[in-house]
N, C-alpha and C positions, 0 to 999 in steps of 0.2 A: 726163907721162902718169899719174904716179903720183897724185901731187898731184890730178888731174883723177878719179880713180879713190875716193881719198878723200874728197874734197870733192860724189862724188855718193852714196859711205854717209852721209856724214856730212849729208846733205840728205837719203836714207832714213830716218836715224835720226831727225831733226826730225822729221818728216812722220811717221813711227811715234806717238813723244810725243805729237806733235800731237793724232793720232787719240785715242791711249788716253787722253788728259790730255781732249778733249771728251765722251769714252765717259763718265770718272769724272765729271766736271760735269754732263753729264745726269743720269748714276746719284745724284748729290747733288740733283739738284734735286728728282729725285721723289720722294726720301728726306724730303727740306725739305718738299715738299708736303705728303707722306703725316704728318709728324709737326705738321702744321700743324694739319691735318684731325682727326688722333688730340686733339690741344691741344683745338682748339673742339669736340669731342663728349664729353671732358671737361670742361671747364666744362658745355656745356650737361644733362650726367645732375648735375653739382652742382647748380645751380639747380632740377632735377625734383628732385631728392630733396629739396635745401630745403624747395621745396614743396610733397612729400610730406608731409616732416612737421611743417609750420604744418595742412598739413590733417589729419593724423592728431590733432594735439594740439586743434584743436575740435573734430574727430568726438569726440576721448576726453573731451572738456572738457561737450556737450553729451550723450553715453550716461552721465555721473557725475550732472548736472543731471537728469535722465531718471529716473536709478536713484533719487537721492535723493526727487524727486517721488511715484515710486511706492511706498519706504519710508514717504512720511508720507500715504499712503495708505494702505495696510498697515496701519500703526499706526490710524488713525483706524479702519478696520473695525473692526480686533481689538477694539477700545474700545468700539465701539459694539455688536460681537456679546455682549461682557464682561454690556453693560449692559442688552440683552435677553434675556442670559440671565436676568439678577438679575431684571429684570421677569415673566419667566416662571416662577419659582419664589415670587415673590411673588405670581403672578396664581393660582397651580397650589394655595401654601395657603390664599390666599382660597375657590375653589374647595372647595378638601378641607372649610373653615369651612363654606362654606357650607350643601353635602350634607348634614352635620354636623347641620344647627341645620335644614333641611327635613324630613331625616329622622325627627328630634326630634318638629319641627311636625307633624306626618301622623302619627307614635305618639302625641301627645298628643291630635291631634284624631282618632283612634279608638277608644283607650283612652277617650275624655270623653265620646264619643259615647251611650256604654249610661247605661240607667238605672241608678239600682241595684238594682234586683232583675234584672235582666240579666247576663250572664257574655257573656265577649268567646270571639266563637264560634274554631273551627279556622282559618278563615278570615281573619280579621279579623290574629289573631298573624301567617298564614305572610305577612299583607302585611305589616304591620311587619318581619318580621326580613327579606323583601327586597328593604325597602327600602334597605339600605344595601348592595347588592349594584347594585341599579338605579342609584345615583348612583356 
């Protein structure tokens, strides 16, 4: 009876094993799974980030090509405003010249205008002298 007695712990105790020993194998499997699944969403944010930045490095590649464009534009203005300046101060003495030599013109042709028993009236001066006021 004894024997009989132990032989059905001892068939308990399997049957216990048994259960916890399947418990822990499910618990491994889903462990297996779940680090499977961690695995492949690792690799897959590797490959997004790779291709994050293959695409960051054209975006950076084409805003340098971009920047440099608009640099030799920049420069070409500046160069060109440089050159209208210089045009404009050469246009501005021309100008001043010219006032110059109109003014001139218009006193001579007033002043030459009297006879000589004539005197060049009030008149005649306050136009000459604004004339250089007028230009």
């Amino acid at each position: 009876e004894q024997v009989v007695k132990r032989l059905g712990m001892a068939h308990e105790e399997i049957q216990r094993l048994t259960d916890e020993l399947q418990r822990k194998e499910k618990e491994q499997s889903k462990l297996d799974s779940a680090l499977k699944k961690a695995q492949l969403e690792i690799e897959e944010l590797k490959e997004n980030l790779t291709k994050l930045r293959e695409n960051d490095s054209v975006d950076l590649k084409k805003a340098k090509e971009h920047n440099q464009r608009l640099d030799e534009e920049i420069l070409a203005l500046r160069n060109r405003v440089r050159s209208l300046n210089s045009e404009k101060k050469v246009f501005g003495e021309v100008v001043e010249r010219l006032k110059g030599d109109i003014c001139e013109s218009q006193e001579n042709k007033q002043l030459g205008n009297h006879s000589p028993g004539k005197t060049v009236d009030d008149e005649q001066k306050a136009q000459v002298f604004l004339c250089s006021f007028v230009f």
